[in-house]
Every structure is written in structure tokens, then in C-alpha cells.
mmCIF file as Biopython writes it, N, C-alpha, C and O atoms, coordinates in Angstrom:
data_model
#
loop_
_atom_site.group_PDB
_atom_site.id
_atom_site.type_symbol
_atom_site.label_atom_id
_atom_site.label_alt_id
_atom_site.label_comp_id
_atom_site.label_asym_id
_atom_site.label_entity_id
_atom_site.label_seq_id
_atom_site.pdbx_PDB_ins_code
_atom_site.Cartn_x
_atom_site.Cartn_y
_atom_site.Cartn_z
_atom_site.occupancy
_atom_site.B_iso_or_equiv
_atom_site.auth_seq_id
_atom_site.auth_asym_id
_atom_site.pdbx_PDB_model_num
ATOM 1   N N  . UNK A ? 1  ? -8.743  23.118  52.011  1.0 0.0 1  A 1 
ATOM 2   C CA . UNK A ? 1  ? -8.713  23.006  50.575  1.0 0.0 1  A 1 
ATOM 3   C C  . UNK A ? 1  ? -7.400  22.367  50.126  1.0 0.0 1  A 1 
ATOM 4   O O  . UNK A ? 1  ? -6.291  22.790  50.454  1.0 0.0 1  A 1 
ATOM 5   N N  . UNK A ? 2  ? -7.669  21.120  49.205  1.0 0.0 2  A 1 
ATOM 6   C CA . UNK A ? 2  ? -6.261  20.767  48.494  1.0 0.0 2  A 1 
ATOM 7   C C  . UNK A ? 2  ? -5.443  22.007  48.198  1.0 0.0 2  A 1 
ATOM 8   O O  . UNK A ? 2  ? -5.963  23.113  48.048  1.0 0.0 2  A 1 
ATOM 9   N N  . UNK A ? 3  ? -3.920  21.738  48.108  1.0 0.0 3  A 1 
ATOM 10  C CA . UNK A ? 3  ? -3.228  22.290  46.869  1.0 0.0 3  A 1 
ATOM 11  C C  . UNK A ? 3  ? -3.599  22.173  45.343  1.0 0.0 3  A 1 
ATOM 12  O O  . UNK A ? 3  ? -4.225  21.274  44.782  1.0 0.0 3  A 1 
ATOM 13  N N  . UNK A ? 4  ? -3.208  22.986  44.973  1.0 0.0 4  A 1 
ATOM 14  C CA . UNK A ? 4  ? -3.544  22.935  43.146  1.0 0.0 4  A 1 
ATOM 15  C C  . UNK A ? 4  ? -2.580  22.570  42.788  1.0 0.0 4  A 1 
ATOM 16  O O  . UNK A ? 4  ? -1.543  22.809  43.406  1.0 0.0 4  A 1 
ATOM 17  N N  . UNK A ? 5  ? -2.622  21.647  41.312  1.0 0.0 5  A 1 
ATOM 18  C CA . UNK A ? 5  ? -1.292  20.629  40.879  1.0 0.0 5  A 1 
ATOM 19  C C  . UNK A ? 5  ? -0.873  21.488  39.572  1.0 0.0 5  A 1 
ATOM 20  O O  . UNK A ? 5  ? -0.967  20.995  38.447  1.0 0.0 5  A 1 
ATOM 21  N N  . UNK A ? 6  ? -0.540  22.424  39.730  1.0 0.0 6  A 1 
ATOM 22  C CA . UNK A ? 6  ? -0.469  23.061  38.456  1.0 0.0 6  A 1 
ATOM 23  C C  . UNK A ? 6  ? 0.392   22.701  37.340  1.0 0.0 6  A 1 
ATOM 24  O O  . UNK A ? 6  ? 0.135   22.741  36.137  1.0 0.0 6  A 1 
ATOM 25  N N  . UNK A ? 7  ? 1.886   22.201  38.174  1.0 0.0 7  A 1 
ATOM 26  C CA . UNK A ? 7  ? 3.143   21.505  37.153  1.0 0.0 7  A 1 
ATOM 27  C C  . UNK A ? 7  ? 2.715   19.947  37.246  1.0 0.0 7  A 1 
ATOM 28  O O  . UNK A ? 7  ? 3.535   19.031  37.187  1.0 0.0 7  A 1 
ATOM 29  N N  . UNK A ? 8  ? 1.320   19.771  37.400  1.0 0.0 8  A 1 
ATOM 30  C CA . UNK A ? 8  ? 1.366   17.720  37.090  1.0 0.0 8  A 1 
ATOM 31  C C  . UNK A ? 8  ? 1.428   17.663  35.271  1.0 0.0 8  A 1 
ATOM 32  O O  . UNK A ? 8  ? 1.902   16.690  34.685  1.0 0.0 8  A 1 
ATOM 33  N N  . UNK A ? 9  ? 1.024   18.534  34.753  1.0 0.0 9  A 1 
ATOM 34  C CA . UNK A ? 9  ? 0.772   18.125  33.289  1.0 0.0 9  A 1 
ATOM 35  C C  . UNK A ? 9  ? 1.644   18.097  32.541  1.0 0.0 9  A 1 
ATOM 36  O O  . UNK A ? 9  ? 1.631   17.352  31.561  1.0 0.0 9  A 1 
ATOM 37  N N  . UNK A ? 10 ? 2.712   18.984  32.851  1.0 0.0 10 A 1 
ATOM 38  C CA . UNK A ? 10 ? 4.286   19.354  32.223  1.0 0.0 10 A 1 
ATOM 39  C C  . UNK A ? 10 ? 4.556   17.638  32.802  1.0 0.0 10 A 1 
ATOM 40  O O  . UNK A ? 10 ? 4.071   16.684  32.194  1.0 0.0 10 A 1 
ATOM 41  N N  . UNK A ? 11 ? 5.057   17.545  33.545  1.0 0.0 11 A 1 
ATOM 42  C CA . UNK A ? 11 ? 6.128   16.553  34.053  1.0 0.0 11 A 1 
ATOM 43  C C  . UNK A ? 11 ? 5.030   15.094  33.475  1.0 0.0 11 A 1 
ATOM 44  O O  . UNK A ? 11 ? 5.817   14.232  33.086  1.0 0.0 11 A 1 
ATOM 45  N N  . UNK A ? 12 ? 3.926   14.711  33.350  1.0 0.0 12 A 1 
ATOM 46  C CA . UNK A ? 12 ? 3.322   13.709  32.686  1.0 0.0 12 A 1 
ATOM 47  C C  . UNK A ? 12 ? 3.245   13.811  30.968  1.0 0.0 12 A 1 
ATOM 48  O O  . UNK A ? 12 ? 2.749   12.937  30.256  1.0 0.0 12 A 1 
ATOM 49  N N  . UNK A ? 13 ? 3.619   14.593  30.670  1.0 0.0 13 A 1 
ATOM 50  C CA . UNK A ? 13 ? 3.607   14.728  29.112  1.0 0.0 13 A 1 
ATOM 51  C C  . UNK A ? 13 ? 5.043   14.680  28.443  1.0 0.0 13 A 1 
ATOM 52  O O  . UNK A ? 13 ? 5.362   14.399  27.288  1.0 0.0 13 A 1 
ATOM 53  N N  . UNK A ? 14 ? 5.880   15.080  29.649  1.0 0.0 14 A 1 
ATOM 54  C CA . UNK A ? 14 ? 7.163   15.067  28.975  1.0 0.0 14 A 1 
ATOM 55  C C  . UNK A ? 14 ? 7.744   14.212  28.233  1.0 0.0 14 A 1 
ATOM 56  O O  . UNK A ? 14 ? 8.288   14.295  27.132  1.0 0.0 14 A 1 
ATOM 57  N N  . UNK A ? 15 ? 7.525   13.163  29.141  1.0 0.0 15 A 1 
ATOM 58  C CA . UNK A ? 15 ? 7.698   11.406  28.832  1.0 0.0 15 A 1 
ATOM 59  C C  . UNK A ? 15 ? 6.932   11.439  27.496  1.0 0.0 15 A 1 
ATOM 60  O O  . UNK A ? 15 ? 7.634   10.973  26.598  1.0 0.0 15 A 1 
ATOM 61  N N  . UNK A ? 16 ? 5.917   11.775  27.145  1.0 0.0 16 A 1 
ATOM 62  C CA . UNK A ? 16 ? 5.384   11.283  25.705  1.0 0.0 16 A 1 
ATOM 63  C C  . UNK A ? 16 ? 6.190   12.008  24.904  1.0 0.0 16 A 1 
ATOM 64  O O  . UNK A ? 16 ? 6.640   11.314  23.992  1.0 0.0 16 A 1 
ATOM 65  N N  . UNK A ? 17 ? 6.685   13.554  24.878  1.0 0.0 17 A 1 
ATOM 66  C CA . UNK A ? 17 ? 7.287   14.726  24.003  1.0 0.0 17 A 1 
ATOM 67  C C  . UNK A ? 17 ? 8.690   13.610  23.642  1.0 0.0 17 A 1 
ATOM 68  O O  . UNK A ? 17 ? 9.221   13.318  22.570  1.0 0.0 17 A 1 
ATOM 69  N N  . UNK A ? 18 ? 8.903   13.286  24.708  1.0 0.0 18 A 1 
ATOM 70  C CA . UNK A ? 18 ? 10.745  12.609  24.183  1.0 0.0 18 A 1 
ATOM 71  C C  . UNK A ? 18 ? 10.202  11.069  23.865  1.0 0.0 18 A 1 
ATOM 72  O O  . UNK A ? 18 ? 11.116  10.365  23.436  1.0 0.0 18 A 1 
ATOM 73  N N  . UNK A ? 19 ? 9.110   10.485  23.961  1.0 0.0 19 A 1 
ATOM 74  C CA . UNK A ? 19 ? 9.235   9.237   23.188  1.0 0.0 19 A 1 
ATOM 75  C C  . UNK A ? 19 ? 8.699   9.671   21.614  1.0 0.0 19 A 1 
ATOM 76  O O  . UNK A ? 19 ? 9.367   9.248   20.671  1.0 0.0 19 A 1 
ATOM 77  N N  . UNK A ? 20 ? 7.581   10.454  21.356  1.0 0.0 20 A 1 
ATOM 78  C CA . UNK A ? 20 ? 7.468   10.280  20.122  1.0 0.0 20 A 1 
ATOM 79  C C  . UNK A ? 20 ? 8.720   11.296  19.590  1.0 0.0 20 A 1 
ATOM 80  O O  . UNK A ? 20 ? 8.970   11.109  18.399  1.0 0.0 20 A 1 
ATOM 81  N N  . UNK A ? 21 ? 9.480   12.241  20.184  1.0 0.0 21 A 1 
ATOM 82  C CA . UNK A ? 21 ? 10.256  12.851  19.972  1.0 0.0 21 A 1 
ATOM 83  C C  . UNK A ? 21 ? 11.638  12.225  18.549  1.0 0.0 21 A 1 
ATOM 84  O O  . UNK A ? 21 ? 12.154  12.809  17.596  1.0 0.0 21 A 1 
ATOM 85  N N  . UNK A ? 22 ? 11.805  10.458  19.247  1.0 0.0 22 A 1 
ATOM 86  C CA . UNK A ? 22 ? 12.632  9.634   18.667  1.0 0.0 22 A 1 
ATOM 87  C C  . UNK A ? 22 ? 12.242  9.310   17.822  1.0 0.0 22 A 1 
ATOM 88  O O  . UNK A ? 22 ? 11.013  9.389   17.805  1.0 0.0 22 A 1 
ATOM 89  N N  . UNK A ? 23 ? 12.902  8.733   16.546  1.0 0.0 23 A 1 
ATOM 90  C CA . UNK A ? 23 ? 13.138  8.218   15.601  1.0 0.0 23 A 1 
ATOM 91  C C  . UNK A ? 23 ? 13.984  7.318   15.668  1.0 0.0 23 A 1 
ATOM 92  O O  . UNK A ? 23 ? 15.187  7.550   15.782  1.0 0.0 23 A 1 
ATOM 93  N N  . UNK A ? 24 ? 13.437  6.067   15.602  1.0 0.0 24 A 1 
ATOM 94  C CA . UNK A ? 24 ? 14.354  4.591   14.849  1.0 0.0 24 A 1 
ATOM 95  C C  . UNK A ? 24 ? 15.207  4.509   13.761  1.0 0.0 24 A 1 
ATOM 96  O O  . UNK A ? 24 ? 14.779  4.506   12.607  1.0 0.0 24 A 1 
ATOM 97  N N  . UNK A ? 25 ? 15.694  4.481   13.878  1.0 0.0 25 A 1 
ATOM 98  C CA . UNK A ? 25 ? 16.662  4.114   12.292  1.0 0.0 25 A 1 
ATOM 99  C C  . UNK A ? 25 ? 16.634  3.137   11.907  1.0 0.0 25 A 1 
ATOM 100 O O  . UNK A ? 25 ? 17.216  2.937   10.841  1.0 0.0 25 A 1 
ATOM 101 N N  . UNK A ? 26 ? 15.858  1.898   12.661  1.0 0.0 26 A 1 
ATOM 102 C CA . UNK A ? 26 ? 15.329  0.550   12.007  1.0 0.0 26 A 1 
ATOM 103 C C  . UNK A ? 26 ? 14.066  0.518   11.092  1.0 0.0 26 A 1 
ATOM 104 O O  . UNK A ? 26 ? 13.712  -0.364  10.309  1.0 0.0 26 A 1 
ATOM 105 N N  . UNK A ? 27 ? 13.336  2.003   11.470  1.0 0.0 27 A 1 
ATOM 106 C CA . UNK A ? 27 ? 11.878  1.728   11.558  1.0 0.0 27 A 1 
ATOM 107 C C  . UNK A ? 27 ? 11.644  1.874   9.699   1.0 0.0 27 A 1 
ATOM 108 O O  . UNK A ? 27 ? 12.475  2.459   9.005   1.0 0.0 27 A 1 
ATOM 109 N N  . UNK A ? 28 ? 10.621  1.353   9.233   1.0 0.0 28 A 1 
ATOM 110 C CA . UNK A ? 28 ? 10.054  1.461   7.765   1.0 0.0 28 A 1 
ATOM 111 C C  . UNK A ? 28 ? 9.662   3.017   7.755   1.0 0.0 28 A 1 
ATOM 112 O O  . UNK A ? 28 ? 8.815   3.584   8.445   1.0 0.0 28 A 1 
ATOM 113 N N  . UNK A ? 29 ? 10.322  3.426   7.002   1.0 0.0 29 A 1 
ATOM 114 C CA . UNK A ? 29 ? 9.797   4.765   6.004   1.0 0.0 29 A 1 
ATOM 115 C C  . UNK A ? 29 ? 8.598   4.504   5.404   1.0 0.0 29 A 1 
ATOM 116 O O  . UNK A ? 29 ? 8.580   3.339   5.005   1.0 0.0 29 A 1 
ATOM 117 N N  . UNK A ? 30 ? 7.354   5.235   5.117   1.0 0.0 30 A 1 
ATOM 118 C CA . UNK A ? 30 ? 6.260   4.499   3.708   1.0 0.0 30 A 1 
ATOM 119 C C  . UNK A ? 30 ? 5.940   6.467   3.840   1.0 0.0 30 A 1 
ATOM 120 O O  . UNK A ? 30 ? 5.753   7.161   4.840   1.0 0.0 30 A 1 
ATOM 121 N N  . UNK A ? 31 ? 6.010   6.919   2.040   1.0 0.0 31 A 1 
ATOM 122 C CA . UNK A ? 31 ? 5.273   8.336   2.250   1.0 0.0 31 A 1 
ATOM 123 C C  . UNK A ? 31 ? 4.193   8.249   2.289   1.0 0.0 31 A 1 
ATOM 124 O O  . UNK A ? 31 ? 3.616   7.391   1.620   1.0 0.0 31 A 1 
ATOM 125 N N  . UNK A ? 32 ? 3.549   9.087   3.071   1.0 0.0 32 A 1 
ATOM 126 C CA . UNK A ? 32 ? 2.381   9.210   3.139   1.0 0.0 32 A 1 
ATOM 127 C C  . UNK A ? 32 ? 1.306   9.428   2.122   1.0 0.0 32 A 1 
ATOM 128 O O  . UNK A ? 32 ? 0.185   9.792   2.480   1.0 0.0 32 A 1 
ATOM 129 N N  . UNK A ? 33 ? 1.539   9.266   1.151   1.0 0.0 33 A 1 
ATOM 130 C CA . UNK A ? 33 ? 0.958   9.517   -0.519  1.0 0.0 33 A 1 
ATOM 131 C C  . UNK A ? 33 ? 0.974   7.691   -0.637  1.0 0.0 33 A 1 
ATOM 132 O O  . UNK A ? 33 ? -0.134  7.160   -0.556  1.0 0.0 33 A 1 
ATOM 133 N N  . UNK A ? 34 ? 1.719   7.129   -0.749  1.0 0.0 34 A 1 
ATOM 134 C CA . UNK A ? 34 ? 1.437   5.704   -0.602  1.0 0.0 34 A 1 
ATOM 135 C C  . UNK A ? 34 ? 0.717   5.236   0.292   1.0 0.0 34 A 1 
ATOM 136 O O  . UNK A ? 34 ? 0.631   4.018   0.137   1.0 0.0 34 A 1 
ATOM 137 N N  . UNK A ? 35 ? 0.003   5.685   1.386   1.0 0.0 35 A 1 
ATOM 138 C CA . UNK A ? 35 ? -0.380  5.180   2.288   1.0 0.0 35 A 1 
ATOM 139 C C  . UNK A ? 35 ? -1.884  5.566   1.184   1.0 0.0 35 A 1 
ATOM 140 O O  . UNK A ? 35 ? -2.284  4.704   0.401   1.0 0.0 35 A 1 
ATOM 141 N N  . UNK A ? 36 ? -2.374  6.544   1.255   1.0 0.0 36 A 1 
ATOM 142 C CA . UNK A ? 36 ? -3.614  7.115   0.446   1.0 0.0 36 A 1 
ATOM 143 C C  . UNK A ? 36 ? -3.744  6.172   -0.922  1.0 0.0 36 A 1 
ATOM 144 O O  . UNK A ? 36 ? -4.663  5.371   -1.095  1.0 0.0 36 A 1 
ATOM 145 N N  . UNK A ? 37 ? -2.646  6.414   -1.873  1.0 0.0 37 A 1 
ATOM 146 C CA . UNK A ? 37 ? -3.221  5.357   -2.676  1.0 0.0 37 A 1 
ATOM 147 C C  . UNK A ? 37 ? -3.474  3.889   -2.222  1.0 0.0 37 A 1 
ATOM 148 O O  . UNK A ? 37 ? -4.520  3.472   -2.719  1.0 0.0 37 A 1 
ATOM 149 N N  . UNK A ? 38 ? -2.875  3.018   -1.470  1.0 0.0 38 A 1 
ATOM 150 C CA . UNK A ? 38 ? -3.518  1.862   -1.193  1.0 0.0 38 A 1 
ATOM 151 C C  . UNK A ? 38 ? -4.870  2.154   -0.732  1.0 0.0 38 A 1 
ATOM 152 O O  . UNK A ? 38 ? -5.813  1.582   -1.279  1.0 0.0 38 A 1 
ATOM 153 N N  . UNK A ? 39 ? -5.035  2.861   0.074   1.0 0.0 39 A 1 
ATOM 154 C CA . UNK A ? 39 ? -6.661  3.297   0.976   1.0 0.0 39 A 1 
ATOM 155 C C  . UNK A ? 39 ? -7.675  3.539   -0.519  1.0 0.0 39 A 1 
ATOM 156 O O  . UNK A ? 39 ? -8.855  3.199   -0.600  1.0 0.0 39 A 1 
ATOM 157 N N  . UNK A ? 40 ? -6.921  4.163   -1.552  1.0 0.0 40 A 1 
ATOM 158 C CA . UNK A ? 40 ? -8.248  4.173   -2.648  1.0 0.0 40 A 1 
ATOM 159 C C  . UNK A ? 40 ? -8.191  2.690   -3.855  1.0 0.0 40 A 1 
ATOM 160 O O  . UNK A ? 40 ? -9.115  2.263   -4.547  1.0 0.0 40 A 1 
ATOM 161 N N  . UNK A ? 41 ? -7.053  2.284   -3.775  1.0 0.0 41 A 1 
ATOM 162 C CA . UNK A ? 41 ? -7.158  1.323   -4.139  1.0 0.0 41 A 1 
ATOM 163 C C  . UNK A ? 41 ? -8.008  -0.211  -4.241  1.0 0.0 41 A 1 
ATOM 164 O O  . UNK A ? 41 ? -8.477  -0.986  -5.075  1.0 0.0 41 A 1 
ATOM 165 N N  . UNK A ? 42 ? -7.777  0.030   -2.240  1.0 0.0 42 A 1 
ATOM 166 C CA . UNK A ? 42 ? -8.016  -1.022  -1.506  1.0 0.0 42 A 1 
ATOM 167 C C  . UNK A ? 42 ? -10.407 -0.660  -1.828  1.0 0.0 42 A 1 
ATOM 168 O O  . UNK A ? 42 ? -11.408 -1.331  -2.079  1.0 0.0 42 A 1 
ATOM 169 N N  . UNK A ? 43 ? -10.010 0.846   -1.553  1.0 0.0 43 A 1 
ATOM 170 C CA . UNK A ? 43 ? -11.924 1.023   -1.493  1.0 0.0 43 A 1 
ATOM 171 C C  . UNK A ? 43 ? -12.405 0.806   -3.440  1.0 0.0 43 A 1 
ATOM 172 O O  . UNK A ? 43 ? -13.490 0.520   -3.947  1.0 0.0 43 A 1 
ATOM 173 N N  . UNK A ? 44 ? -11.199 1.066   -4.005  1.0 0.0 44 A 1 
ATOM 174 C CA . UNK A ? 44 ? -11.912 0.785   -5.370  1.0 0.0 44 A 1 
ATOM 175 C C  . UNK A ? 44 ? -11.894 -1.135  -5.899  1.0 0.0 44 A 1 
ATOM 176 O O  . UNK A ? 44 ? -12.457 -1.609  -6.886  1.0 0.0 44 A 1 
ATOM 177 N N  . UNK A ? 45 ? -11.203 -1.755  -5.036  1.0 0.0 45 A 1 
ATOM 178 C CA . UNK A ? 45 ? -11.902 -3.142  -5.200  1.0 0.0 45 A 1 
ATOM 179 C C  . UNK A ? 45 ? -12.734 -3.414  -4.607  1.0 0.0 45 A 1 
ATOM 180 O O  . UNK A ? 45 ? -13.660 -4.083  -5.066  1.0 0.0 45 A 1 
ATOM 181 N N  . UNK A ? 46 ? -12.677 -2.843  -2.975  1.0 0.0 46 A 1 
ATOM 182 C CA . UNK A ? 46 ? -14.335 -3.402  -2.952  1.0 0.0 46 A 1 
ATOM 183 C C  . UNK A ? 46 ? -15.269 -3.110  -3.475  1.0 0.0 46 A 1 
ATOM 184 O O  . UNK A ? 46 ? -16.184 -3.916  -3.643  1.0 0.0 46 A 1 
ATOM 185 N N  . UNK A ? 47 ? -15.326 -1.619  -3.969  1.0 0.0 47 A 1 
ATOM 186 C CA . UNK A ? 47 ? -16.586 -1.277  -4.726  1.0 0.0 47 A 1 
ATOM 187 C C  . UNK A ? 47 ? -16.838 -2.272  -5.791  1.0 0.0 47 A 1 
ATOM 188 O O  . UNK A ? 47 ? -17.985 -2.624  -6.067  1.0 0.0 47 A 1 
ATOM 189 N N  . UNK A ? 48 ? -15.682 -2.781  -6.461  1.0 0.0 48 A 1 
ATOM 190 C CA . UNK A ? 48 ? -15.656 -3.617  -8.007  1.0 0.0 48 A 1 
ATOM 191 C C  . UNK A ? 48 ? -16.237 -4.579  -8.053  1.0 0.0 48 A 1 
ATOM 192 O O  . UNK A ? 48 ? -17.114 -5.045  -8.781  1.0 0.0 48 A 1 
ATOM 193 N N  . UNK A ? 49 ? -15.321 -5.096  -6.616  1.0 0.0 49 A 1 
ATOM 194 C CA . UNK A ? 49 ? -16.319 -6.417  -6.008  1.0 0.0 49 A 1 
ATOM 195 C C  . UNK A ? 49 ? -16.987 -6.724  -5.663  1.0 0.0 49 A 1 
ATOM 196 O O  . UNK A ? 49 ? -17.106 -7.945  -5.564  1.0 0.0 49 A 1 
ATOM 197 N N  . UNK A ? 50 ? -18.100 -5.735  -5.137  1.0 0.0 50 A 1 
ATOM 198 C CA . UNK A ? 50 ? -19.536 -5.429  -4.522  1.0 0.0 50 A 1 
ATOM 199 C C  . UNK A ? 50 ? -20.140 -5.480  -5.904  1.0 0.0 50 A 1 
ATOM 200 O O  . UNK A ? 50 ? -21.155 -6.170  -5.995  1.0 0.0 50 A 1 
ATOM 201 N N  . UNK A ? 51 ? -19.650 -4.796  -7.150  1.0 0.0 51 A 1 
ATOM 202 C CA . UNK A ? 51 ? -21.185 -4.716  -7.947  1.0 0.0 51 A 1 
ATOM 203 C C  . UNK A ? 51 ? -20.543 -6.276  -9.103  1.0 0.0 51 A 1 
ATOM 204 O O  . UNK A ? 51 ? -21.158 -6.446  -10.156 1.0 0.0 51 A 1 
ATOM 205 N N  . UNK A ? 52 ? -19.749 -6.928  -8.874  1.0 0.0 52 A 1 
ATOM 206 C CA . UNK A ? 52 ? -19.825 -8.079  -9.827  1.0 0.0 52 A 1 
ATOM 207 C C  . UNK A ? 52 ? -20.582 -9.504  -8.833  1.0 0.0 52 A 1 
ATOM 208 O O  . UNK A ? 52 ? -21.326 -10.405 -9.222  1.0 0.0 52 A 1 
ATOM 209 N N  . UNK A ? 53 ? -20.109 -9.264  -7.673  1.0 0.0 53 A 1 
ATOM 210 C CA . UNK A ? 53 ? -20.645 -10.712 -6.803  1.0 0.0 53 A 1 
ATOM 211 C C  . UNK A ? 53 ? -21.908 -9.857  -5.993  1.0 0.0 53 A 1 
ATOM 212 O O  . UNK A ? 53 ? -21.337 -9.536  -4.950  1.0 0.0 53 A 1 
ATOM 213 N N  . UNK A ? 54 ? -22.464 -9.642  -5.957  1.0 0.0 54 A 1 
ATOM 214 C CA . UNK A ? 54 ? -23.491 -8.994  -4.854  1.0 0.0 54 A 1 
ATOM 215 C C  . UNK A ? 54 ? -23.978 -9.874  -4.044  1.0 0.0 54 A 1 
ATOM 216 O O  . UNK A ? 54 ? -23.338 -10.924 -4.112  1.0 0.0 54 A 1 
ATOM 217 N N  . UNK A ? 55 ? -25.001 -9.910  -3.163  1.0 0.0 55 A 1 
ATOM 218 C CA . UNK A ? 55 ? -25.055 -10.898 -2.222  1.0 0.0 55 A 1 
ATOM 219 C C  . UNK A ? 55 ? -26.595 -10.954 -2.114  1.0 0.0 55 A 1 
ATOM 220 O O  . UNK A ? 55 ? -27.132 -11.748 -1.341  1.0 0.0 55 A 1 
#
């Protein structure tokens, strides 16, 4: 019978914990409340534009 890998998941995840861990200080800020209004924005022209040009 194999060994069991019990510490493979710790030591493969770590690497992700400390990259998303960082923060850029170059990177763009946007709050997340701005992100939502464009998303209803963006769906309330197409709706606008769906019922004036229809196809």
C-alpha cells in the first residue's frame, strides 16, 4: 500500500495564501459599489436598447 500524503495540501496552497496574501501598491483601487453600479448600468442600456432597435 502507498503512503498517505497527508501534508501535500498545506505545502501546495501555501504558495497561493502568500500570493493573494500581497497587495500592490501600484494596483487600482475601484469600491466594490462601483463595480455594481456599472453592472446595472451597463444591463439598463441594454435593456433600453433592446426595446428601441429590436431586431
Amino acid at each position: 500500500m502507498p503512503k498517505s500524503k497527508k501534508n501535500e495540501g498545506f505545502h501546495s496552497a501555501a504558495g497561493l495564501i502568500r500570493y493573494f496574501d500581497s497587495e500592490d501598491d501600484k494596483a487600482i483601487k475601484v469600491n466594490p459599489w462601483v463595480v455594481v453600479g456599472l453592472c446595472i448600468a451597463v444591463s439598463a442600456l441594454v435593456l433600453i436598447l433592446g426595446t428601441l432597435y429590436p431586431t
